[in-house]
N, CA, C and O atoms as CSV, one atom per row, in Angstrom:
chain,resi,resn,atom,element,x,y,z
A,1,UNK,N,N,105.660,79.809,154.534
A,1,UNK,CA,C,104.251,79.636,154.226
A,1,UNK,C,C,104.015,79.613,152.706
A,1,UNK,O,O,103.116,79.015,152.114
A,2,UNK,N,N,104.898,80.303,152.238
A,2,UNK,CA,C,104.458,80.566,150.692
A,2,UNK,C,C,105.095,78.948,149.842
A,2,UNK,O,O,104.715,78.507,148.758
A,3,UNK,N,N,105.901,78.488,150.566
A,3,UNK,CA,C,106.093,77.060,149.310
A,3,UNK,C,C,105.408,76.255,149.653
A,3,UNK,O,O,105.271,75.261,148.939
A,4,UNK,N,N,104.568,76.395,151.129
A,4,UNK,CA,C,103.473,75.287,151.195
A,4,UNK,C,C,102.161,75.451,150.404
A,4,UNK,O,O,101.328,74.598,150.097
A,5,UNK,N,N,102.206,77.098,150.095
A,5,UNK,CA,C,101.044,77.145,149.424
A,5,UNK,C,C,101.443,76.625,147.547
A,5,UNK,O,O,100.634,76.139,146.756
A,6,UNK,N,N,102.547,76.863,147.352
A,6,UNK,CA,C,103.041,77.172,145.696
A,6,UNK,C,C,103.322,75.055,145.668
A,6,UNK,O,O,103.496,74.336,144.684
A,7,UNK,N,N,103.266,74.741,146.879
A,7,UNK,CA,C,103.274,73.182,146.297
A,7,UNK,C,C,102.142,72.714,146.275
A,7,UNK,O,O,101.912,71.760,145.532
A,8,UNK,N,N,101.085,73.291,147.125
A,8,UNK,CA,C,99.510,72.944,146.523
A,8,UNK,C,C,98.831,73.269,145.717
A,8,UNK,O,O,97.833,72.706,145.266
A,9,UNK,N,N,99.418,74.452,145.379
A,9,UNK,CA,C,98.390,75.435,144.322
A,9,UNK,C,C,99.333,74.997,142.729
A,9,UNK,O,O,98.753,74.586,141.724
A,10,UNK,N,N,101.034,75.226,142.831
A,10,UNK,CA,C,102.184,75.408,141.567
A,10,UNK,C,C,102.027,77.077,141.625
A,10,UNK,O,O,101.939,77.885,142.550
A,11,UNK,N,N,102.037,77.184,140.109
A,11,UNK,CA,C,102.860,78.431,139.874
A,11,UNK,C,C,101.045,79.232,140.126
A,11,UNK,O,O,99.934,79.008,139.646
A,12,UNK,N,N,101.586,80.159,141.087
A,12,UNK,CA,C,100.405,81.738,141.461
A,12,UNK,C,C,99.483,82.275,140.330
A,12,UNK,O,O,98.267,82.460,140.286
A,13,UNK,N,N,100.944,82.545,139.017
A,13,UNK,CA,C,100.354,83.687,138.392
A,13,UNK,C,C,99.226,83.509,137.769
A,13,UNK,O,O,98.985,82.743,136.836
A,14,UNK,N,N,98.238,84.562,138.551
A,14,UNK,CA,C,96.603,84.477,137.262
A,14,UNK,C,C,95.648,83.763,138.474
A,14,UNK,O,O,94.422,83.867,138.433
A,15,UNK,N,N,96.359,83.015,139.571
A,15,UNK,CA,C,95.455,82.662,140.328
A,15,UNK,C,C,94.599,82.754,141.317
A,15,UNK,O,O,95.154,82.950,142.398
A,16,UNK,N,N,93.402,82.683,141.356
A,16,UNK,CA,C,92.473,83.341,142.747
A,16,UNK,C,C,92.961,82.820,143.743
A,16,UNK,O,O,93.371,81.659,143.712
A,17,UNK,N,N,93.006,83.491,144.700
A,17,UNK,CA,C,93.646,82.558,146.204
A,17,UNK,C,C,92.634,83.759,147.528
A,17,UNK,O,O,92.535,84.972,147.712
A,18,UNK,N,N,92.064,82.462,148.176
A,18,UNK,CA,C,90.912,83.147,149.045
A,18,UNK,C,C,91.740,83.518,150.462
A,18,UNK,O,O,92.196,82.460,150.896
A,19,UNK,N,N,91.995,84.322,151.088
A,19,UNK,CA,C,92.764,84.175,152.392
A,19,UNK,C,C,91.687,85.057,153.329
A,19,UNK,O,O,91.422,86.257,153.261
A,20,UNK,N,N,91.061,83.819,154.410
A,20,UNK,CA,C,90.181,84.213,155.409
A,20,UNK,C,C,91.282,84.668,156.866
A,20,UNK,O,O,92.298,84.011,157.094
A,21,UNK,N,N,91.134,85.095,157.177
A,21,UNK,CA,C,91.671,86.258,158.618
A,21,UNK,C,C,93.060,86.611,157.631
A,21,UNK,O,O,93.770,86.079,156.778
A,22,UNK,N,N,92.890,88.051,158.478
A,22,UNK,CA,C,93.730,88.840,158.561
A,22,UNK,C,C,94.491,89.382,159.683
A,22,UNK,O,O,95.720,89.359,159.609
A,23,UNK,N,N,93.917,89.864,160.707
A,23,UNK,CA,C,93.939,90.511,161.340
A,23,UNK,C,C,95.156,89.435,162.159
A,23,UNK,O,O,95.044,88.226,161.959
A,24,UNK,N,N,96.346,89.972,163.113
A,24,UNK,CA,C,97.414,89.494,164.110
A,24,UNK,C,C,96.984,88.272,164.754
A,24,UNK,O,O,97.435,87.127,164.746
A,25,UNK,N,N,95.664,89.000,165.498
A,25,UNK,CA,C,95.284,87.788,166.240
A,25,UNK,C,C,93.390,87.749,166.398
A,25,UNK,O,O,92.765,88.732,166.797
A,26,UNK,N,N,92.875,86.735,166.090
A,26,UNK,CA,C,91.109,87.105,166.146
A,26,UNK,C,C,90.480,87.537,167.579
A,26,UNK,O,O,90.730,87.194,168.734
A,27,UNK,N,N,89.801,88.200,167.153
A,27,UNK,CA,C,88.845,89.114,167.955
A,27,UNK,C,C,89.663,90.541,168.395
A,27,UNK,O,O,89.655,91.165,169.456
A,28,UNK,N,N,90.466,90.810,166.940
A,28,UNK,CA,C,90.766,92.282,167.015
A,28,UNK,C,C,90.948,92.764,165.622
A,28,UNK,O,O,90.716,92.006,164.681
A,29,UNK,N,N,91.253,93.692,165.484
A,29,UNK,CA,C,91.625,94.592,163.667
A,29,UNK,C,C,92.745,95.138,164.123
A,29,UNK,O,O,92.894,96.360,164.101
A,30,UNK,N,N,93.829,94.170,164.672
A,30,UNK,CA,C,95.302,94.869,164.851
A,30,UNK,C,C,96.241,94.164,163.656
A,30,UNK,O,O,96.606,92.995,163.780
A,31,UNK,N,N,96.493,94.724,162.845
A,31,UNK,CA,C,97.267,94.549,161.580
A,31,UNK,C,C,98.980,94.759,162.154
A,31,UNK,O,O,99.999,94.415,161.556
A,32,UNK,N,N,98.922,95.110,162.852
A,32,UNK,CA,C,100.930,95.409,163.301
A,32,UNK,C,C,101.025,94.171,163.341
A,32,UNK,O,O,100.309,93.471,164.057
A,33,UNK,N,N,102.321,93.542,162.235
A,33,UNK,CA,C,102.855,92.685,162.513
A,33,UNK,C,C,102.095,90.996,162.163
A,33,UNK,O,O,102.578,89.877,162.337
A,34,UNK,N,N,100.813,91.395,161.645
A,34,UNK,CA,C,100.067,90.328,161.116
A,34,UNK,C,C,100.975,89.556,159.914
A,34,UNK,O,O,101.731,90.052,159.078
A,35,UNK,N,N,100.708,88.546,160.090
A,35,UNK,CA,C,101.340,87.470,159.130
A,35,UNK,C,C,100.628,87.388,157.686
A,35,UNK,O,O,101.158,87.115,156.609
A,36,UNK,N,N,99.372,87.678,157.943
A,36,UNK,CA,C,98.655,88.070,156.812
A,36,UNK,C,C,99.358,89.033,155.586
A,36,UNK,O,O,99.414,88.696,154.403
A,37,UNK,N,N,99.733,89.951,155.992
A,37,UNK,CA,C,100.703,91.067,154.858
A,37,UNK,C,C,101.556,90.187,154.005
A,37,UNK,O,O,101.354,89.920,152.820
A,38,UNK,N,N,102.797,89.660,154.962
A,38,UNK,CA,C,103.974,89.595,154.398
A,38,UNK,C,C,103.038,88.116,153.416
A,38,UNK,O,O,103.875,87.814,152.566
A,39,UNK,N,N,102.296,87.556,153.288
A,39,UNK,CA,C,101.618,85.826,152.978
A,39,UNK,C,C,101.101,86.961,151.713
A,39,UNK,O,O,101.650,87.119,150.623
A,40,UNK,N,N,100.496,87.315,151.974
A,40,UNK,CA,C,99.258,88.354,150.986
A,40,UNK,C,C,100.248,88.818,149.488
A,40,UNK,O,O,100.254,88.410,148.326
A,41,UNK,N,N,101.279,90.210,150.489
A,41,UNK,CA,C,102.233,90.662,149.525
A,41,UNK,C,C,102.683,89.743,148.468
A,41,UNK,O,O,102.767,90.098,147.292
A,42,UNK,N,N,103.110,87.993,149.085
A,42,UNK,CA,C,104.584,87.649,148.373
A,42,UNK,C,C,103.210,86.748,147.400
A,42,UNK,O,O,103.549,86.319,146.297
A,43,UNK,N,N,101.975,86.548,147.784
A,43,UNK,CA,C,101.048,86.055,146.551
A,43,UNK,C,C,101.050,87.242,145.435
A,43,UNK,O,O,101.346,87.088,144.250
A,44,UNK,N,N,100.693,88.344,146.003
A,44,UNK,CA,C,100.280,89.163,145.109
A,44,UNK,C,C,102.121,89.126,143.813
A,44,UNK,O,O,102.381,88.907,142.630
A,45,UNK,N,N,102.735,89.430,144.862
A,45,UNK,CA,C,104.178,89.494,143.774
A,45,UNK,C,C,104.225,87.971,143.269
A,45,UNK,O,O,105.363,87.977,142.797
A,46,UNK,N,N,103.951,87.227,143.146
A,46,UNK,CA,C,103.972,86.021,142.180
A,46,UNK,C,C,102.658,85.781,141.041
A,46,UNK,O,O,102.377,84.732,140.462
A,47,UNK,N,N,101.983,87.095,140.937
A,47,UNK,CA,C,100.853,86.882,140.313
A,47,UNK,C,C,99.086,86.815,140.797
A,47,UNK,O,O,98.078,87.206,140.209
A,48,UNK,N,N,99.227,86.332,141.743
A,48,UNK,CA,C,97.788,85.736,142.685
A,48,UNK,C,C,97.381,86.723,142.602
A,48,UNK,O,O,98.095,87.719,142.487
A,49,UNK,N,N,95.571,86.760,142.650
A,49,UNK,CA,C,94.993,87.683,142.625
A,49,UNK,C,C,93.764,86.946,144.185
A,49,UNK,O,O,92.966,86.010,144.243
A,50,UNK,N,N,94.238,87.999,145.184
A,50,UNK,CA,C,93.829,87.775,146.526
A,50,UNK,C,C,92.591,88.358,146.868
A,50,UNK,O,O,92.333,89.556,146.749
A,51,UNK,N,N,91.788,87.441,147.316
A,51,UNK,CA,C,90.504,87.596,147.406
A,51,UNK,C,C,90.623,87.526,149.257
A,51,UNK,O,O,91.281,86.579,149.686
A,52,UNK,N,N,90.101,88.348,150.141
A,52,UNK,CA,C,89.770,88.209,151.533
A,52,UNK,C,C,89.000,88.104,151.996
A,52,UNK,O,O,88.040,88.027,151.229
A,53,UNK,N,N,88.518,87.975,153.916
A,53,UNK,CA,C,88.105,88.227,154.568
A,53,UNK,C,C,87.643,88.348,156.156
A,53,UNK,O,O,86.539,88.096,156.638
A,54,UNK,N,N,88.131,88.537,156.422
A,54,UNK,CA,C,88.022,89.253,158.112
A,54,UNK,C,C,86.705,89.722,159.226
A,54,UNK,O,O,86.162,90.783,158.919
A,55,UNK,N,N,86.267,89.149,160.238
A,55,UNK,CA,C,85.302,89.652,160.298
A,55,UNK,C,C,85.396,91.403,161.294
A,55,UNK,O,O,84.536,92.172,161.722
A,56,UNK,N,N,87.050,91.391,161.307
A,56,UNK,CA,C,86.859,92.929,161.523
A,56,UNK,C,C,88.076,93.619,161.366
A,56,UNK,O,O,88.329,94.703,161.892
A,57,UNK,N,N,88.829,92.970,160.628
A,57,UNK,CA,C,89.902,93.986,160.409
A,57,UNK,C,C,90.410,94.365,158.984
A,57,UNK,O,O,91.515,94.728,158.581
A,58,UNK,N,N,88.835,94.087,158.166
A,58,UNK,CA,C,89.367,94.693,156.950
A,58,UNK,C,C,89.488,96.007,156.304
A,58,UNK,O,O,89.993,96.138,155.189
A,59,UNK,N,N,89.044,96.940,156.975
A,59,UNK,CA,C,89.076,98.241,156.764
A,59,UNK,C,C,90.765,98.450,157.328
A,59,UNK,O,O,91.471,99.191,156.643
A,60,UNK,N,N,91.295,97.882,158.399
A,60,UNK,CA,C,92.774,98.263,158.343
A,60,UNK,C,C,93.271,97.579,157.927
A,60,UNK,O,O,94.397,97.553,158.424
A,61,UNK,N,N,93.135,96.798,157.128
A,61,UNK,CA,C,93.899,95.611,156.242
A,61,UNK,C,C,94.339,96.499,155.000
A,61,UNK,O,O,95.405,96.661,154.407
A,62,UNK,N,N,92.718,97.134,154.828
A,62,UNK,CA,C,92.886,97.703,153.343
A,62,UNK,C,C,93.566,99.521,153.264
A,62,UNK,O,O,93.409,100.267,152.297
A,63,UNK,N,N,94.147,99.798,154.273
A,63,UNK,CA,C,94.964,100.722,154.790
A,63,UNK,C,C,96.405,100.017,154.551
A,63,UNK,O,O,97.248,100.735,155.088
A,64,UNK,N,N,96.922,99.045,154.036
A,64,UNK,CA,C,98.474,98.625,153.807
A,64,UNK,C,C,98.015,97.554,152.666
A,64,UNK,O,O,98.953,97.044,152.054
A,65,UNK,N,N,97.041,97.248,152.389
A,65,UNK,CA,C,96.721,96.272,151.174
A,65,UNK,C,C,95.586,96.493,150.540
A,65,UNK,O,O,94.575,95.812,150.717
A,66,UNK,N,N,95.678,97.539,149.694
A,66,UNK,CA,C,94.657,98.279,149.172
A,66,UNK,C,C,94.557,97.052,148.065
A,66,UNK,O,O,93.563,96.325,148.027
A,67,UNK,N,N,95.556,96.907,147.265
A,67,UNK,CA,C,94.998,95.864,146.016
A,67,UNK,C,C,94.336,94.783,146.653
A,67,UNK,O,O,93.923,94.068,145.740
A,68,UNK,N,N,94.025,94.302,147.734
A,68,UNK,CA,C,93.182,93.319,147.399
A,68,UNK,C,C,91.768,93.441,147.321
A,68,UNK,O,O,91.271,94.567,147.316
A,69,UNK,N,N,91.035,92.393,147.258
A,69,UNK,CA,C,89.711,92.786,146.985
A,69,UNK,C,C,89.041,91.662,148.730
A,69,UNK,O,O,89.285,90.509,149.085
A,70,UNK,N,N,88.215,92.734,149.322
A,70,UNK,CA,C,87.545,92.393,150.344
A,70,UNK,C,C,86.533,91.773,149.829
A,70,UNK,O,O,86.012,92.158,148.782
A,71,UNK,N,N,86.079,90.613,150.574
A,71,UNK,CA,C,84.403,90.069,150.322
A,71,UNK,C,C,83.827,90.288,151.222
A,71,UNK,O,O,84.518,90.264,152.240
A,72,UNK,N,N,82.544,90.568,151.405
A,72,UNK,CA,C,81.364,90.389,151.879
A,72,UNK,C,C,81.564,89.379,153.337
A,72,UNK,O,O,81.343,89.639,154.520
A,73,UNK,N,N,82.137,87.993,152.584
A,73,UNK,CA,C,81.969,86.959,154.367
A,73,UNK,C,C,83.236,85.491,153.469
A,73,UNK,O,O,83.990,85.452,152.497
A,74,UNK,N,N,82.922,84.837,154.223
A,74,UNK,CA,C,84.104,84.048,153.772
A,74,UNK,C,C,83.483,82.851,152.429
A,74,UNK,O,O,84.193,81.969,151.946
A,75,UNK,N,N,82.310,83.065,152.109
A,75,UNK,CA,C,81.876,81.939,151.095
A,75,UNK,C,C,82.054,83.165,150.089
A,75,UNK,O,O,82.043,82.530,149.034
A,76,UNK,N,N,82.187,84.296,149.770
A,76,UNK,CA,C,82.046,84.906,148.794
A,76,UNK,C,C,83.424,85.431,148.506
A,76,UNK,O,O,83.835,86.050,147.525
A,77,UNK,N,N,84.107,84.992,149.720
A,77,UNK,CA,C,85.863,85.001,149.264
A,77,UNK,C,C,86.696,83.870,148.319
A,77,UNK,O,O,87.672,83.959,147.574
A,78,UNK,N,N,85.980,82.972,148.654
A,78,UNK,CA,C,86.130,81.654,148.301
A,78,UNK,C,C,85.479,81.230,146.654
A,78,UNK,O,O,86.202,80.312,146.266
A,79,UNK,N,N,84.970,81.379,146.132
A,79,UNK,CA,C,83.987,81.277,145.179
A,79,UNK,C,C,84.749,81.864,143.985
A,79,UNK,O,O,85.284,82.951,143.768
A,80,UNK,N,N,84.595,80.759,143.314
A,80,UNK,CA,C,85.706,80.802,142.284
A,80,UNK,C,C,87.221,80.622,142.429
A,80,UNK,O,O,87.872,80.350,141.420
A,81,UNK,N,N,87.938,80.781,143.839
A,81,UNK,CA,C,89.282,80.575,144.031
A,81,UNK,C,C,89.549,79.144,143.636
A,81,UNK,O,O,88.826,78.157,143.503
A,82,UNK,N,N,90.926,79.390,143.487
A,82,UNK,CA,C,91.847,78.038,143.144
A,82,UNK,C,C,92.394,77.733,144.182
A,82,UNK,O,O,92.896,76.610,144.142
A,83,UNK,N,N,92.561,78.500,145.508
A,83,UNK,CA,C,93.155,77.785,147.013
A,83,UNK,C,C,92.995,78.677,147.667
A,83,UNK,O,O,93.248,79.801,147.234
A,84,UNK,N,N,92.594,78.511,148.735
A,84,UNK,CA,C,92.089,78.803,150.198
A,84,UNK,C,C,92.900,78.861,150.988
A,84,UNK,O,O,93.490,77.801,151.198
A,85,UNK,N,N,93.333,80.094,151.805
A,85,UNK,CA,C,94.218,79.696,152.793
A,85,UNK,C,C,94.029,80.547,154.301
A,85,UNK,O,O,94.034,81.778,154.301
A,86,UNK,N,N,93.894,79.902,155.338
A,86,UNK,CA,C,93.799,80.373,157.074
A,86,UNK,C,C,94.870,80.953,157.011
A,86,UNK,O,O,95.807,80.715,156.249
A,87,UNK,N,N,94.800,81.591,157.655
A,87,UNK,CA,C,95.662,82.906,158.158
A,87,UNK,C,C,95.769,83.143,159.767
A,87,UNK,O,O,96.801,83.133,160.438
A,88,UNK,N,N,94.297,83.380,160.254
A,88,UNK,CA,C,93.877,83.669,161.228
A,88,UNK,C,C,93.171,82.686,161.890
A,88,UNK,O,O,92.408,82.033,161.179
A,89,UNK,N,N,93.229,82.373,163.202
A,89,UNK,CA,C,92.424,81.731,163.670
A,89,UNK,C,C,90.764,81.679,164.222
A,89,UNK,O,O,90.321,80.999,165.147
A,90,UNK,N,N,90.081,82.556,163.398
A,90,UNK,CA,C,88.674,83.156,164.162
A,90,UNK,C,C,88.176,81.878,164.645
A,90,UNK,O,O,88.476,80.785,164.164
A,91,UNK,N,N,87.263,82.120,165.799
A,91,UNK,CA,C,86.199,80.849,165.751
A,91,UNK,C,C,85.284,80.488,164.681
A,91,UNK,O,O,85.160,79.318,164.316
A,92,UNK,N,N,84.559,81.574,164.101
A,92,UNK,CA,C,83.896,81.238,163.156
A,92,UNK,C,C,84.449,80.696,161.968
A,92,UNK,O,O,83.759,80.324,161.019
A,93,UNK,N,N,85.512,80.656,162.004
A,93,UNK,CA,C,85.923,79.869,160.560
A,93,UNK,C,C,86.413,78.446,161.002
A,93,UNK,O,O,86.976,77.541,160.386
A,94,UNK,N,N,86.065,78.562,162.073
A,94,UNK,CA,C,86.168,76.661,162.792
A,94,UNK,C,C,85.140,75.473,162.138
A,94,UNK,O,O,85.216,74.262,161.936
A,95,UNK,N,N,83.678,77.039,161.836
A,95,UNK,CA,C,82.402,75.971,161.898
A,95,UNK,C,C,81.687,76.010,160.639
A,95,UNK,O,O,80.542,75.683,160.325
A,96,UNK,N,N,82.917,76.621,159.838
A,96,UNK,CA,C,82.425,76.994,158.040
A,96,UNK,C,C,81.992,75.464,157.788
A,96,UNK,O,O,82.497,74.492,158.352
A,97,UNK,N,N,80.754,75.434,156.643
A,97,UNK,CA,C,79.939,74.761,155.662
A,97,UNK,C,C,81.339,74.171,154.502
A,97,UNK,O,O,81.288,74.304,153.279
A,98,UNK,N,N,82.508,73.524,155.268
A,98,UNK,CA,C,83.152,72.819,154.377
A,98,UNK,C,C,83.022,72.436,152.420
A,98,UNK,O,O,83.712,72.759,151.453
A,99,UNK,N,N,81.427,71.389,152.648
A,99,UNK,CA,C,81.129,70.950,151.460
A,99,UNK,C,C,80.862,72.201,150.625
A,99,UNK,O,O,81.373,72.273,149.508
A,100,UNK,N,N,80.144,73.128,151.060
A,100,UNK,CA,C,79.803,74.473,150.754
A,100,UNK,C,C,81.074,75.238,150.341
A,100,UNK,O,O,81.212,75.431,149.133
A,101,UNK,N,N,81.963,75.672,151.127
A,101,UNK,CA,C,83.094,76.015,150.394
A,101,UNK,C,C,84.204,75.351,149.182
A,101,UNK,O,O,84.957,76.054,148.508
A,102,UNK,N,N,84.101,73.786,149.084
A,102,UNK,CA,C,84.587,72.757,148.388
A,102,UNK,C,C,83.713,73.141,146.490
A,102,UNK,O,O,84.205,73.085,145.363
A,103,UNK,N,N,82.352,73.491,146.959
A,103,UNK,CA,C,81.561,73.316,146.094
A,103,UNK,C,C,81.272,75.075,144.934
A,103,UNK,O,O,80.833,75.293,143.805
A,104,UNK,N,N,81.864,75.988,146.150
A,104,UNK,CA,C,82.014,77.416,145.227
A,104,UNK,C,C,83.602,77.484,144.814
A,104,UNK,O,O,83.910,78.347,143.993
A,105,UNK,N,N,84.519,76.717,145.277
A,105,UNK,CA,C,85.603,76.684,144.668
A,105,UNK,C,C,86.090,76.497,143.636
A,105,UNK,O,O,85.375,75.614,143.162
A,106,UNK,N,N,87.245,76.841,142.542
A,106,UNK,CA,C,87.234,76.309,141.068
A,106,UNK,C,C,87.862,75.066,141.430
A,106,UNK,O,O,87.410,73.959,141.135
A,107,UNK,N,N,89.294,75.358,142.310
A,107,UNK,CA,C,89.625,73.749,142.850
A,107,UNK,C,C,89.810,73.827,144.219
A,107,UNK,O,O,90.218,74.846,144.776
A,108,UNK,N,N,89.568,72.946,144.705
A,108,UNK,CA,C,89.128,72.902,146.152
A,108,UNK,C,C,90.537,72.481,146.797
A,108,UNK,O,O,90.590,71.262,146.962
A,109,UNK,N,N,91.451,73.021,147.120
A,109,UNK,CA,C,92.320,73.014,147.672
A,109,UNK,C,C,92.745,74.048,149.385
A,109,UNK,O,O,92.913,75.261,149.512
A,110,UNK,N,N,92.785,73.181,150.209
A,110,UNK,CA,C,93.360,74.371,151.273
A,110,UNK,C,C,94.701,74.176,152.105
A,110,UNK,O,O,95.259,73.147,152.488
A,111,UNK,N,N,95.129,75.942,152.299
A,111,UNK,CA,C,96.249,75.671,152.850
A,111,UNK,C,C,96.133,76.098,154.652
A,111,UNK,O,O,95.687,77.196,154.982
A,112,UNK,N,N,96.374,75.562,155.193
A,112,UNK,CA,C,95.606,75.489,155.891
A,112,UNK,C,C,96.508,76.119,157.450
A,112,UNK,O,O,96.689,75.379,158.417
A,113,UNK,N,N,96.898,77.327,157.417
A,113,UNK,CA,C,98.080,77.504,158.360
A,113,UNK,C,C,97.663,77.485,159.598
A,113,UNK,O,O,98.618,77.713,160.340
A,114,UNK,N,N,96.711,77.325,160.160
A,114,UNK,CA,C,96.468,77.428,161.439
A,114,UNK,C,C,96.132,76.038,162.165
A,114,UNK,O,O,96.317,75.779,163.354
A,115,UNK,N,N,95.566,75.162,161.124
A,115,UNK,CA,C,95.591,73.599,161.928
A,115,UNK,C,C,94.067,74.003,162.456
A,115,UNK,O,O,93.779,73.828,163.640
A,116,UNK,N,N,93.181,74.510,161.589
A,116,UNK,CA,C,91.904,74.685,162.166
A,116,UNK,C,C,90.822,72.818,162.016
A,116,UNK,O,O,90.049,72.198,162.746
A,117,UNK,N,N,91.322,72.660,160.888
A,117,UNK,CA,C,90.653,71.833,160.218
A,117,UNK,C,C,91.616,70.101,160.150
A,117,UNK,O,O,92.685,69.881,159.580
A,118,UNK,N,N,91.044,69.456,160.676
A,118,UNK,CA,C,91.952,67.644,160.118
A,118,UNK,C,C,91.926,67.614,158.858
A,118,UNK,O,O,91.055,67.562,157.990
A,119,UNK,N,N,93.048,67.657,158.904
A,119,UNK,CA,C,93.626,67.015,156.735
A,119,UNK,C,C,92.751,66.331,156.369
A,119,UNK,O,O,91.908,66.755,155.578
A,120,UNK,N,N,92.733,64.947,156.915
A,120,UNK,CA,C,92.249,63.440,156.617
A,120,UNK,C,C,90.850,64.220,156.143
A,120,UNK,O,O,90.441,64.581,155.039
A,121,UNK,N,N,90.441,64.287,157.167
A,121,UNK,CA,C,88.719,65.024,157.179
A,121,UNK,C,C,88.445,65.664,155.906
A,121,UNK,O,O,87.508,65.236,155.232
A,122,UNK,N,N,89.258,66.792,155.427
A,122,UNK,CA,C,88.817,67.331,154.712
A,122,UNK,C,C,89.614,67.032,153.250
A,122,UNK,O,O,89.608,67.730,152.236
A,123,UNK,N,N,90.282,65.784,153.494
A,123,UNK,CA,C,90.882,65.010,151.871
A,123,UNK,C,C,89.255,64.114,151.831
A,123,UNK,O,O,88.507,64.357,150.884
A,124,UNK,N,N,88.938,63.388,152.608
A,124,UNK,CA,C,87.456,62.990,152.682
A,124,UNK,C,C,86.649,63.068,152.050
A,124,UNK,O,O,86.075,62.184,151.412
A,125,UNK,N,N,86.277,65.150,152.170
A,125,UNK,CA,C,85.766,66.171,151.393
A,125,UNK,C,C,85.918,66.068,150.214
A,125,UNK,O,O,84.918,66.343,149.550
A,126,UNK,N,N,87.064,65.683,149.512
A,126,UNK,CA,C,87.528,66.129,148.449
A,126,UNK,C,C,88.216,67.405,148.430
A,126,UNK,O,O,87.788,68.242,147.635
A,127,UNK,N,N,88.995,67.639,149.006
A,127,UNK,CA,C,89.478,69.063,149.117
A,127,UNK,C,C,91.083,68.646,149.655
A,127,UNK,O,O,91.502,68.309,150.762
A,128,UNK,N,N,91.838,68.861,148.164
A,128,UNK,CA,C,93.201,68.755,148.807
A,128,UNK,C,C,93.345,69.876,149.970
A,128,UNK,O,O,92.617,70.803,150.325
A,129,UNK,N,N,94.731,69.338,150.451
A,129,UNK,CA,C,95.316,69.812,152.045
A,129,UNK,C,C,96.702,69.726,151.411
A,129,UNK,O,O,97.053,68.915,150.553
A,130,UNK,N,N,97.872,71.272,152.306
A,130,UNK,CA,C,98.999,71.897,152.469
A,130,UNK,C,C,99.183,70.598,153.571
A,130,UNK,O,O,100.264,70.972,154.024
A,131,UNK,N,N,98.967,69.666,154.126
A,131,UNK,CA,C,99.482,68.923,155.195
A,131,UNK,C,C,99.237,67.714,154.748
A,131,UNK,O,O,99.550,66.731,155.421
């Protein structure tokens, strides 16, 4: 996951990187074994400065990943980042305000691990794509 993100984004260090879900699997706050950590950790060790959000498992997120910084909801995770990246599959991040997130971004790039979103669609946007 991490060279798909380091070939969209290049080199981490210094960079905002928004990562919406956390949690194993959506519609829980079970962190055992979430893919989120080990993605999170190996940004943070290359520099990235990780911006989140979860709509319920960030209080145990931030029980094994205290350095990052939680937002509020997923447009205020996003805002100002240099790349965006799914993690989790929630529904609600199926039906995010695209142009809206394209438009609080510094560069609108996403990586997009879950296949929530069509590439094409959102190169369209203006918003490079990991695919």
């Amino acid at each position: 996951m991490i060279p798909k993100i380091e070939k969209l984004v290049g080199d981490l260090a210094g960079k905002k990187v928004a990562v919406l879900g956390l949690a194993f699997k959506p519609e829980t706050d079970d962190m055992r074994e979430a893919p989120s950590v080990d993605i999170i950790r190996a940004l943070l060790d290359r520099g990235a400065r990780v911006h989140a959000y979860d709509p319920v498992a960030m209080e145990e997120s931030a029980k094994v990943l205290p350095e990052v910084e939680y937002a509020e909801d997923e447009y205020a995770a996003v805002k100002g980042a240099d790349a965006l990246v799914f993690v989790t599959e929630w529904n609600q991040f199926r039906a995010l305000d695209m142009k809206r997130i394209r438009d609080l971004m510094s560069s609108p790039r996403i990586a997009d691990l879950r296949n929530l979103y069509d590439p094409e669609d959102m190169r369209e946007l203006g918003l490079s794509t990991s695919a």
